[in-house]
LODOLO-170587 format. One record per residue (C-alpha): residue in three letters; chain; x, y, z. Coordinates in steps of 0.2 Angstrom, whole numbers. Example, Ala and Ser with C-alpha at 12.3 -4.5 7.8 and 13.67 -1.06 7.14 Angstrom:
REM LODOLO-170587
PT residuo cadena u v w
PT ALA A 62 -22 39
PT SER A 68 -5 36
END
This chain:
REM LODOLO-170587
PT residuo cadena u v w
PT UNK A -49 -73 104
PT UNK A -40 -58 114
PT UNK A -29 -56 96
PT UNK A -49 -54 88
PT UNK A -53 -41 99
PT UNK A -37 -31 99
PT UNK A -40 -28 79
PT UNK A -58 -25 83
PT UNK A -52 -9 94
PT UNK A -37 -5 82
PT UNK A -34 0 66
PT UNK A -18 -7 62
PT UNK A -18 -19 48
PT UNK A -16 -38 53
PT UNK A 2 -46 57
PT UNK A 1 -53 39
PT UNK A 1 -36 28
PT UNK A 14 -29 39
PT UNK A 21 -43 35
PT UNK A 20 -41 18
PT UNK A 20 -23 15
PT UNK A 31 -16 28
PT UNK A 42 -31 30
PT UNK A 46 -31 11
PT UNK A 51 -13 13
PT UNK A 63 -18 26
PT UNK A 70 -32 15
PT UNK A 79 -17 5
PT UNK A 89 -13 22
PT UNK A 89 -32 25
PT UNK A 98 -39 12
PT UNK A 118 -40 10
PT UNK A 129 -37 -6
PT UNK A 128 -54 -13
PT UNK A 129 -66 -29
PT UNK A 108 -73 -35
PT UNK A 116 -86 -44
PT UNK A 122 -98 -32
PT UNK A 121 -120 -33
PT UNK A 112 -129 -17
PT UNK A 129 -130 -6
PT UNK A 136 -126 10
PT UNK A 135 -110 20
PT UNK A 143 -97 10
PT UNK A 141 -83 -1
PT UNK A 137 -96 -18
PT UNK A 126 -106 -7
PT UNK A 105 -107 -12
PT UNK A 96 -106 3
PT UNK A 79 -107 -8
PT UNK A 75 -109 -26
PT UNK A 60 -99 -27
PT UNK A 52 -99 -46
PT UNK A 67 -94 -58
PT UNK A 75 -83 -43
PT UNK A 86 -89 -29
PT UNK A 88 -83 -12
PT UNK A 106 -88 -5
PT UNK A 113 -92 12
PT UNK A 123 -77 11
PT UNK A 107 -65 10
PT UNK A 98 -74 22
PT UNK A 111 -74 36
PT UNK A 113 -56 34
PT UNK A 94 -53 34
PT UNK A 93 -63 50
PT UNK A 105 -54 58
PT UNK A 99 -38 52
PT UNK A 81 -41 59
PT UNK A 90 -46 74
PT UNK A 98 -31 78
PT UNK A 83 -21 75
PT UNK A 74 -33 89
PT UNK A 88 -29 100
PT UNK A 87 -12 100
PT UNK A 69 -13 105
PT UNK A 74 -27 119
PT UNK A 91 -27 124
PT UNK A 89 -43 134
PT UNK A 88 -54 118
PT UNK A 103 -62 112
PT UNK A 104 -72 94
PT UNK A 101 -89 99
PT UNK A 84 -83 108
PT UNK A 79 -74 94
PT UNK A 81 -87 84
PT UNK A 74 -102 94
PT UNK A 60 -89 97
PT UNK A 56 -91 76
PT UNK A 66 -76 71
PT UNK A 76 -86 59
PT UNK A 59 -95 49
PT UNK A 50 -79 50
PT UNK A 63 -67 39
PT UNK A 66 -84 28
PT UNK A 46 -84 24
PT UNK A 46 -68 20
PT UNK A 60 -67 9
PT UNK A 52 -81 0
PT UNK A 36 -74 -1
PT UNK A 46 -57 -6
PT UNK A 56 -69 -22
PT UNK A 36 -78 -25
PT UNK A 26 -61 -28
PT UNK A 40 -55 -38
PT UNK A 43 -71 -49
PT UNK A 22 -73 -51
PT UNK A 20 -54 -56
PT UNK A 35 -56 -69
PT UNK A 28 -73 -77
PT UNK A 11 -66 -80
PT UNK A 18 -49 -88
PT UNK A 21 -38 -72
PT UNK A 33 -25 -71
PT UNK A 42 -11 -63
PT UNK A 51 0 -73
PT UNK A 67 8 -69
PT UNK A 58 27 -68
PT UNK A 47 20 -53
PT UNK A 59 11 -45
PT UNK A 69 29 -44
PT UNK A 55 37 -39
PT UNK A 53 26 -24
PT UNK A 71 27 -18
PT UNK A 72 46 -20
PT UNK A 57 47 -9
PT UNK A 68 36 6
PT UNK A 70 51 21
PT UNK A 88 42 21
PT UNK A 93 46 4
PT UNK A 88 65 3
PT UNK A 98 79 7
PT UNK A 96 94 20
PT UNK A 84 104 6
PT UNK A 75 88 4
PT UNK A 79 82 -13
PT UNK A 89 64 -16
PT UNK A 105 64 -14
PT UNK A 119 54 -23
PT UNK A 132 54 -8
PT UNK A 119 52 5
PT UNK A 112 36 -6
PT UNK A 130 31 -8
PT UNK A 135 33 10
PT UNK A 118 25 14
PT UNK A 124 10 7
PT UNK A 139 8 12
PT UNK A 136 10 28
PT UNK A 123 -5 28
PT UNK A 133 -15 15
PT UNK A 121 -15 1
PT UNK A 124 -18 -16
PT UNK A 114 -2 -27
PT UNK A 110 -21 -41
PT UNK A 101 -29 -25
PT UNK A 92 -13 -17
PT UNK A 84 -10 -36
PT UNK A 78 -27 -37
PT UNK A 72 -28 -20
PT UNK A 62 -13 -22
PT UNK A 56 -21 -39
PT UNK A 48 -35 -29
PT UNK A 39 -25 -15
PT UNK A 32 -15 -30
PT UNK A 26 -27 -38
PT UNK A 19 -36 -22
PT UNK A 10 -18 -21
PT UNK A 2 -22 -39
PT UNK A -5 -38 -34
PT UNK A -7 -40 -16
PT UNK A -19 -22 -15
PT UNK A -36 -31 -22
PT UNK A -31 -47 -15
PT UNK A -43 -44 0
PT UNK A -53 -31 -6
PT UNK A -72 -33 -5
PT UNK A -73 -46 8
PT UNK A -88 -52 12
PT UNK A -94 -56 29
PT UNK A -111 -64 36
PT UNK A -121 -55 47
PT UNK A -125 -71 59
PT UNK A -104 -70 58
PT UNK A -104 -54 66
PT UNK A -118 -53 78
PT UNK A -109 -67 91
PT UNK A -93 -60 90
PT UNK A -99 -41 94
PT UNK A -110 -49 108
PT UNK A -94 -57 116
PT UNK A -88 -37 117
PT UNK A -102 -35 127
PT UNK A -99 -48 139
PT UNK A -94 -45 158
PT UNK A -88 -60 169
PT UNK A -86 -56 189
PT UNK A -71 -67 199
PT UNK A -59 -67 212
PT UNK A -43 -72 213
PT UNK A -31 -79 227
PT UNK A -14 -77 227
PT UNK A -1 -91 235
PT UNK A 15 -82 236
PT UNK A 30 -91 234
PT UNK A 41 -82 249
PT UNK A 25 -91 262
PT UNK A 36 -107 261
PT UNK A 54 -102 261
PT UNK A 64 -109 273
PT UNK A 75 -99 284
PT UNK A 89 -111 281
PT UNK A 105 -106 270
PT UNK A 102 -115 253
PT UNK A 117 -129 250
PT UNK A 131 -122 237
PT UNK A 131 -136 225
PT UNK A 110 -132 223
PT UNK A 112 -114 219
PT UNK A 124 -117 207
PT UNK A 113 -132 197
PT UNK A 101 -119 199
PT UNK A 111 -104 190
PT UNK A 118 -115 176
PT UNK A 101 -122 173
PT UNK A 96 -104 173
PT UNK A 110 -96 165
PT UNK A 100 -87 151
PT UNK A 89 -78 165
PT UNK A 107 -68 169
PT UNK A 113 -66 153
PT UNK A 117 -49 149
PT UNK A 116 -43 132
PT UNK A 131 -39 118
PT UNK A 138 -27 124
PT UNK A 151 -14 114
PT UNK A 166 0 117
PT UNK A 162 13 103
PT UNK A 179 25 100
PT UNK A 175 40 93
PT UNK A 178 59 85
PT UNK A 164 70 82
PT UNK A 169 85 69
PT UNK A 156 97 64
PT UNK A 155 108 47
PT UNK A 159 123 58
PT UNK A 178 119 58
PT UNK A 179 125 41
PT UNK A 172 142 45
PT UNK A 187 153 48
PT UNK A 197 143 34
PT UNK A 186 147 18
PT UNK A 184 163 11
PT UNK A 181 165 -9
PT UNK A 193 174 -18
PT UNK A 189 192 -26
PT UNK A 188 182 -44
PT UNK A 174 169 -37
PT UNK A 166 183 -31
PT UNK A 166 194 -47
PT UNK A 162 176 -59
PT UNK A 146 173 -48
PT UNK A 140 191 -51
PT UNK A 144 190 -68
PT UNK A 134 171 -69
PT UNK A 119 179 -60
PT UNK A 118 196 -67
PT UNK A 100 193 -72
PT UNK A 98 191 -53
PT UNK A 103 209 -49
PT UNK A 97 216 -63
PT UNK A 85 230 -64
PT UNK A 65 221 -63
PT UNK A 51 222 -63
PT UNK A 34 211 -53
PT UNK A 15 215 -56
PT UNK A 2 211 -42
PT UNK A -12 199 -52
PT UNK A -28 193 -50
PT UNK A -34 182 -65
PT UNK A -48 172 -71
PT UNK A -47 156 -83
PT UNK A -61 152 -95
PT UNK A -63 137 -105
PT UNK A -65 147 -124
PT UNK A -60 163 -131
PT UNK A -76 166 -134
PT UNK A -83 165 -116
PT UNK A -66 174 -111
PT UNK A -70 189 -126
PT UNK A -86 193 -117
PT UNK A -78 192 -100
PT UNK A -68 206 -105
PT UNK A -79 217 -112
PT UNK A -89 216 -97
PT UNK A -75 221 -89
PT UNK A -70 237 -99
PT UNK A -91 241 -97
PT UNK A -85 246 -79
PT UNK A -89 229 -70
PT UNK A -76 223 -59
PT UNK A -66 208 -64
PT UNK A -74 198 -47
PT UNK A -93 202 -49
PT UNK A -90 198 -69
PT UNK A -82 180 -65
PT UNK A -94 178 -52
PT UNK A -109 182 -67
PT UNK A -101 167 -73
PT UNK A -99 155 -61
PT UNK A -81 158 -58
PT UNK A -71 167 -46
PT UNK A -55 178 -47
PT UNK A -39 169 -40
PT UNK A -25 183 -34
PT UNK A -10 178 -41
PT UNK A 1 189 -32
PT UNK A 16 199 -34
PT UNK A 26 189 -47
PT UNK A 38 192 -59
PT UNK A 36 189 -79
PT UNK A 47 176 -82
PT UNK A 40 164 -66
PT UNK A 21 170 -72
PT UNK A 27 162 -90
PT UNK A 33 148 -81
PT UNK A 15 147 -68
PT UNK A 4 149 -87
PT UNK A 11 151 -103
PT UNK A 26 165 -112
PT UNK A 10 172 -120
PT UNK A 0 177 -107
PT UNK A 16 186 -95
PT UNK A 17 195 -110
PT UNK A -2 200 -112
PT UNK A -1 204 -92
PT UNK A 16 214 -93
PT UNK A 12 223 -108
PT UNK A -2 237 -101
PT UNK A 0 246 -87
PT UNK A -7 247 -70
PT UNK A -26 245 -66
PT UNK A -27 238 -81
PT UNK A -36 218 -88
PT UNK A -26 209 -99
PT UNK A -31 198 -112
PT UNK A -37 183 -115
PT UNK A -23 175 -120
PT UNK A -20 156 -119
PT UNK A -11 142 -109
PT UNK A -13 125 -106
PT UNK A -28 129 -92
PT UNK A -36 138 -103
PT UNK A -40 156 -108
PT UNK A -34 169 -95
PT UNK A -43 188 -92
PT UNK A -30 198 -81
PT UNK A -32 212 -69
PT UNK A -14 222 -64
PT UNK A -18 227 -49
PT UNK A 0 237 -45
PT UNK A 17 236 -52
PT UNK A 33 234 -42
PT UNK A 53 241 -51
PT UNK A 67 234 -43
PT UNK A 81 242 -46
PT UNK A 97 233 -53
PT UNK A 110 230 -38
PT UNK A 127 232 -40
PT UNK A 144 221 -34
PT UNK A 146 230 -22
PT UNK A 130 232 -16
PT UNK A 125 213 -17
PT UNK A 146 208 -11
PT UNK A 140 202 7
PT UNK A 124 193 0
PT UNK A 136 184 -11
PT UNK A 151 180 -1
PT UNK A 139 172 14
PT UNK A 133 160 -2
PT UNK A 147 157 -8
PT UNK A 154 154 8
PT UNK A 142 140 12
PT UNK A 142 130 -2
PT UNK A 161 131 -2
PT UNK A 161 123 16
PT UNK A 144 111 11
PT UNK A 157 105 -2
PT UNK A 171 105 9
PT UNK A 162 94 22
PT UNK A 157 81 8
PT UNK A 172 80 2
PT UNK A 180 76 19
PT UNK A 167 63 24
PT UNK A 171 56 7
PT UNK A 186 56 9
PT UNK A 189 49 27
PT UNK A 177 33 20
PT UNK A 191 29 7
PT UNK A 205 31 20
PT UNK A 197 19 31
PT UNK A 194 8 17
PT UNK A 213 7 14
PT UNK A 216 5 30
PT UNK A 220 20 40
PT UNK A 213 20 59
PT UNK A 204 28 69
PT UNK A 218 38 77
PT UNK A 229 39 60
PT UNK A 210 51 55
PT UNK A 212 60 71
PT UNK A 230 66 71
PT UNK A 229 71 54
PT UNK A 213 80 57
PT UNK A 216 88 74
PT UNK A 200 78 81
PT UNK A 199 74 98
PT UNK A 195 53 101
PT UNK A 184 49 116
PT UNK A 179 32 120
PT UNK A 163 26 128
PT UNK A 163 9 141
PT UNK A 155 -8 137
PT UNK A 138 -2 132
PT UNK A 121 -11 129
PT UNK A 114 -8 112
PT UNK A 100 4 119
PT UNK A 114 14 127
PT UNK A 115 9 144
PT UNK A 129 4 154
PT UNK A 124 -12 164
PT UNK A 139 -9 175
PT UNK A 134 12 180
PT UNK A 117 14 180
PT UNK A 120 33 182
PT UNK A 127 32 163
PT UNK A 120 45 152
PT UNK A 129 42 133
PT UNK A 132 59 125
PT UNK A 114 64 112
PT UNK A 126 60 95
PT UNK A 124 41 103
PT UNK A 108 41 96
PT UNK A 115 40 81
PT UNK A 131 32 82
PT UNK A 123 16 93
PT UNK A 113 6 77
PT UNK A 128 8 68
PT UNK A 140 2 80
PT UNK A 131 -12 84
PT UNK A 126 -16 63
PT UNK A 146 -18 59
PT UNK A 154 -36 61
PT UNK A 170 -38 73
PT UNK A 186 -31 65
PT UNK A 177 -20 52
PT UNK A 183 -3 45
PT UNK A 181 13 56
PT UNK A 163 21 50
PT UNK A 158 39 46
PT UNK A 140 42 56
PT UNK A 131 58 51
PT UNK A 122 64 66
PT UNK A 114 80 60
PT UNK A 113 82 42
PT UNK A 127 89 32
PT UNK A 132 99 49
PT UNK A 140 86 60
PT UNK A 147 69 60
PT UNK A 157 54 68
PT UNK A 170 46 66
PT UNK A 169 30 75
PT UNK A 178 13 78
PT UNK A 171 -3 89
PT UNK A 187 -10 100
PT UNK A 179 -23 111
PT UNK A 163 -35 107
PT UNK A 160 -44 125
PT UNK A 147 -56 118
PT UNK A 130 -60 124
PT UNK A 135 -70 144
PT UNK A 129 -72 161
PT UNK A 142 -64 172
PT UNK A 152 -77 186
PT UNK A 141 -85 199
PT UNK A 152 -72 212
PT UNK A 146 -59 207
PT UNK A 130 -62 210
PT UNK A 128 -75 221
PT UNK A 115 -66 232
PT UNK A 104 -63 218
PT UNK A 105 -82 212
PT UNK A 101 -86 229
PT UNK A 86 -76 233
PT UNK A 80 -84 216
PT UNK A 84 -99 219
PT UNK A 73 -100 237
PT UNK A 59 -92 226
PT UNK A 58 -106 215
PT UNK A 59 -119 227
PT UNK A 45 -110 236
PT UNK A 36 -107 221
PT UNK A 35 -128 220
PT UNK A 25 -127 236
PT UNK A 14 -114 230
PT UNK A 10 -124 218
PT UNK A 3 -139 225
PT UNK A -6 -128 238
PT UNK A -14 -119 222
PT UNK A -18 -134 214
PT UNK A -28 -139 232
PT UNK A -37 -125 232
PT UNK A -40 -124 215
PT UNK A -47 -143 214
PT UNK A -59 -139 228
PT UNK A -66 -124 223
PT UNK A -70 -132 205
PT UNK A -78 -149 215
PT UNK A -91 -134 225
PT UNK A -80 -129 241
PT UNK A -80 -110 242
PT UNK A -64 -103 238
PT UNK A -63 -94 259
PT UNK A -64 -111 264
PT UNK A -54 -119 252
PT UNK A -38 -107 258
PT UNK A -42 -107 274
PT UNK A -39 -127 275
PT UNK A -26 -124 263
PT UNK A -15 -124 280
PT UNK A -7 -108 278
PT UNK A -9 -90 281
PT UNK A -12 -80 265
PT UNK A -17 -65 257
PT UNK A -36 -60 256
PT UNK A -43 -66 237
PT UNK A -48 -50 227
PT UNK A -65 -48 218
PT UNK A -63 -42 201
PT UNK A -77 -37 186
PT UNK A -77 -35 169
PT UNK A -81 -34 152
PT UNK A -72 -41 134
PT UNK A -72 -25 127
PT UNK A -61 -17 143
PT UNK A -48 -33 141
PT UNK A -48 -30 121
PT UNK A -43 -11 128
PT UNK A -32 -18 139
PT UNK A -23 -31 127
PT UNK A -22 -18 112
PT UNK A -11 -7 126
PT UNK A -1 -22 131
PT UNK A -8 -22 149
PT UNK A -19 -36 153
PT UNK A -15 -43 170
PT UNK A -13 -62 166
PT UNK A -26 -69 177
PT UNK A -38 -58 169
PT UNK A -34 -65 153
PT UNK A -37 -82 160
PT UNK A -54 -78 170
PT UNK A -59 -73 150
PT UNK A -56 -93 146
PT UNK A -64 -101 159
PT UNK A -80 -110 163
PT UNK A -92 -103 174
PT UNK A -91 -110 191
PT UNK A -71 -117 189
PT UNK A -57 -113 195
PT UNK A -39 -113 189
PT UNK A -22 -111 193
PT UNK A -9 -100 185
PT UNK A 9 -97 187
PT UNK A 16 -80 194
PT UNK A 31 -75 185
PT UNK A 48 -74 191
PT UNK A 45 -90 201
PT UNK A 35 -76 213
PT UNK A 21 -90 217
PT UNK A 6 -93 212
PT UNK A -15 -88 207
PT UNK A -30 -97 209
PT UNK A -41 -90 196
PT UNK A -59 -92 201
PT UNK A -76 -89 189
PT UNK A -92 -84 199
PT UNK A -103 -77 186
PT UNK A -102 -75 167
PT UNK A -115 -64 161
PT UNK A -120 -64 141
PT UNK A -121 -48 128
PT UNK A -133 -46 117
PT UNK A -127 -34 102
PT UNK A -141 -36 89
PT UNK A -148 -18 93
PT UNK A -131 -10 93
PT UNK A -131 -4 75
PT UNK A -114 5 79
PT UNK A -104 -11 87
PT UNK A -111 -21 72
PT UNK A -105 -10 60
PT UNK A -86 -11 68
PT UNK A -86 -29 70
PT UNK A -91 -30 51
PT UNK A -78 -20 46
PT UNK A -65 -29 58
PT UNK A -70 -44 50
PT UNK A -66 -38 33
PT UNK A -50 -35 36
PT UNK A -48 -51 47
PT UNK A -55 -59 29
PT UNK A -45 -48 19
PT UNK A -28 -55 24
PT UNK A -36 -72 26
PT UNK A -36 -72 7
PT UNK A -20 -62 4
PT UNK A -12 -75 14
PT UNK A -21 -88 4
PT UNK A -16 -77 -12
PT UNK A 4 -78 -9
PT UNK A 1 -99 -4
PT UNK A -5 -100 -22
PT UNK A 9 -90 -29
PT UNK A 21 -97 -24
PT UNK A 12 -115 -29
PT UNK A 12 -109 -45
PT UNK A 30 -103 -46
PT UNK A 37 -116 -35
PT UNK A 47 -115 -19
PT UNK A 61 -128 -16
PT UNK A 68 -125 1
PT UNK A 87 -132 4
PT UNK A 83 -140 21
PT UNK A 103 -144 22
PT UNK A 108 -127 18
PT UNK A 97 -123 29
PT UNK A 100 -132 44
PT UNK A 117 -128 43
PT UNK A 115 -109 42
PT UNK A 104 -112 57
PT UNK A 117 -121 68
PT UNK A 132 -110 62
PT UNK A 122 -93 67
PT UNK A 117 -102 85
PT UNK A 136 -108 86
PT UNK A 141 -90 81
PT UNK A 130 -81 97
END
């Protein structure tokens, strides 16, 4: 129910599009340079995870796509390690979507779909990733890009082919959802709802004992615990920054680059000419005749477009050759063949028929070498060093690929190594919280933390074609509690909170049990036989916990008081073993939305949506009926274990 009301308040699309709109997209950074044509077998790269229609999806892709979500997770929450994430579903939910991914794509291509090379370009030229610092695609960034995540350019197209056809046909899967109004009127008059309570609290440290807790129970306690003190993967990142600037003071053009770019340009520096214009376009030569002749009776070219319905749009200063370019060769030379003040045309372009007015002319003289000499040395200079600094980066990827190190780069480079301690994957150093990583960490982390144990030193570019890293992970300490030692007072005080938390919890359940049978809840603590805090009234209304909920804030006995019956009371756990609630409902109080045109309105169109990806989902189940998906449950099973053993 709280899930309902958090879409009523949000305009998110539900879990299931993300799933399969941004989630496909993800797939293409997902997925691992791997065979599709692999045999049901064992874990390995010729291994089928899935036979979905005429495609398969192999243990090879899926295990990297697991482990690629993973480390996106792990960003976000340090604290998870692979086996939780897995256990926690992970695994099954990147495996349906791949197979929902392979489904779309294999339904859209049986019944005639496609998406052709031309689109598929389009959409990785429009990847952030891919361009360059002007904004345009670039071929080194795409193939850096890839490298760096282990993508093969064959998988990437076809992934993209699949999300866009899942585009194609999932789109009108929900559209024009119909929803009831007797559907809508209950649901917005839950918004309107308001429920008063109180809850007790029975915390755990009211039945400690004084006594020092026995040795042998702490550490049951700890090993039954472990995962409570695990810290995460941690990593030691070695690395050289080098920036484009060292290349300043070692290129200069020569005298013959210099005098070969004047010589390529010269219609750059030669003597030209720009016109300031206004224009109007008119569908015929006729109308655009009589447009003109008005004109030359004396009536300015803006009252005689507006006689007409039209307006005068100022082209501004421009020169002949882009005006040809902005309309057609015909009409620059209608506009650049009379002289200032004077209308033009018409003369046609593909708009149309276009009536000019040269409002004032501008000569630019021609400009010498030596006049223009500093202009192009500083652009030559810094495409020779843009050029330098790609070749260098490309160049230090294919030394680490035939296996130079980290320091074999450095000495021959004249960069300087540092090295960072044992750090979290969000940065932090869990043994100095006062650790601050330097800002090019921001970059360097998600790539130190993507590469397996052992691989080749990477190239990190850290600000776009001006600075990167050089960088090389010596030490993996894997996700592990620490020693029992070293934290022995923390395991303790835990330790005393749970077994306090046990008696909490039958004095919870007294109170709780006599409150339900009519005993009021003062009473009920008071013979509860121990002195606790004072219970705490608390009011409020659905639409304040949907608020709540969609901003991740909803205290949890709230949330409980929301699912209770008027008149009971219930129990609930404190967390961290901290104690215990006793969650009572005095008063429920019913809304009535039926006159509240505006809330109706919302909950309808939350509905559609709700219904929307109700029959989206129900759209992909019957794709991939009629495809057919044959899952490998031994394959699978096995990938499953090995990836747990592997944490």
């Amino acid at each position: 129910m709280i899930s309902f009301f958090r879409r009523i308040f949000s305009s998110k699309l539900g879990l299931f599009l993300t799933f399969c709109f941004v989630g496909l997209i993800a797939i293409a950074f997902a997925t691992a340079d791997v065979s599709s044509n692999g045999t049901f077998g064992g874990v390995t790269g010729s291994g089928t995870a899935a036979k979905v229609g005429d495609s398969k999806l192999t243990t090879a892709e899926l295990s990297q796509s697991v482990n690629n979500a993973f480390r996106g997770q792990q960003r976000e929450n340090t604290a998870l390690d692979l086996k939780s994430f897995i256990n926690g579903g992970g695994f099954d939910d990147v495996l349906e979507r791949l197979i929902n991914s392979f489904a779309i794509a294999d339904f859209g291509t049986k019944y005639g779909m496609a998406a052709g090379k031309r689109l598929v370009d389009g959409e990785i030229a429009n990847i952030p990733t891919f361009q360059g610092a002007d904004g345009q695609f670039s071929e080194e960034n795409f193939r850096r890009a890839l490298q760096q995540q282990g993508i093969n350019e064959t998988q990437l197209r076809d992934d993209f082919t699949r999300n866009l056809l899942a585009d194609q046909l999932l789109t009108a899967a929900g559209f024009g959802a119909a929803v009831p109004q007797k559907l809508v009127v209950p649901y917005a008059s839950l918004l309107l709802e308001s429920r008063e309570g109180q809850i007790a609290t029975v915390p755990s440290v009211a039945f400690i004992e004084n006594s020092k807790p026995a040795k042998a129970a702490v550490a049951a306690f700890y090993a039954k615990n472990a995962s409570r003190y695990t810290i995460p993967e941690r990593r030691t990142i070695r690395y050289a920054l080098f920036e484009k600037s060292r290349f300043n003071d070692k290129i200069k053009p020569s005298e013959k680059e210099i005098a070969g770019y004047y010589n390529l340009n010269k219609a750059r520096y030669s003597a030209s000419e720009t016109r300031n214009l206004n224009q109007v376009i008119l569908p015929t030569q006729a109308a655009a005749k009589a447009l003109a002749d008005k004109i030359n009776g004396g009536t300015s070219l803006e009252q005689a477009a507006q006689s007409v319905g039209l307006s005068a749009a100022e082209v501004g200063s421009i020169s002949k050759t882009d005006f040809a370019s902005n309309a057609s060769q015909a009409v620059a030379n209608t506009a650049f063949s009379v002289p200032s003040g004077a209308v033009a045309g018409p003369a046609q372009s593909a708009l149309g028929w276009h009536i000019v007015k040269v409002k004032d002319i501008k000569q630019i003289p021609a400009r010498s070498l030596e006049q223009v000499r500093s202009e192009i040395v500083s652009e030559l200079t810094r495409a020779k060093i843009e050029e330098a600094m790609a070749e260098l980066t490309v160049r230090l990827e294919d030394e680490f690929a035939d296996g130079a190190t980290l320091g074999d780069i450095a000495k021959a480079e004249e960069l300087k190594i540092e090295s960072t301690p044992a750090l979290l994957a969000n940065g932090q150093n869990p043994d100095d919280q006062n650790y601050r990583p330097i800002p090019e960490m921001q970059r360097i982390l998600p790539v130190a933390f993507a590469v397996e144990a052992d691989s080749d030193p990477q190239i990190v570019e850290i600000i776009p074609g001006q600075q990167y890293a050089a960088i090389d992970v010596t030490d993996i300490a894997e996700a592990a509690p620490p020693p029992l030692a070293q934290i022995e007072q923390l395991v303790n005080r835990d330790y005393m909170l749970s077994e306090g938390s046990k008696k909490a919890k039958a004095v919870a359940d007294k109170i709780a049990k006599a409150v339900s049978s009519g005993t009021p809840l003062s009473k009920a603590m008071a013979d509860a036989g121990v002195k606790l805090p004072r219970p705490e009234r608390i009011k409020s209304t659905r639409a304040d916990l949907a608020r709540q909920s969609q901003q991740g804030q909803v205290p949890a006995p709230l949330s409980l008081m929301f699912s209770m019956a008027q008149g009971t009371a219930k129990p609930l756990a404190a967390p961290r073993d901290q104690g215990w609630f006793v969650v009572v409902l005095d008063k429920l109080n019913r809304g009535d939305a039926s006159k509240r045109e505006d809330l109706l309105k919302a909950t309808k169109a939350q509905f559609k949506q709700v219904f929307g990806n109700e029959y989206t989902a129900q759209f992909i189940n019957a794709m991939k009926a009629d495809v057919g998906v044959e899952r490998n449950d031994d394959s699978l099973t096995a990938l499953k274990n090995q990836l747990l053993g592997g944490n």
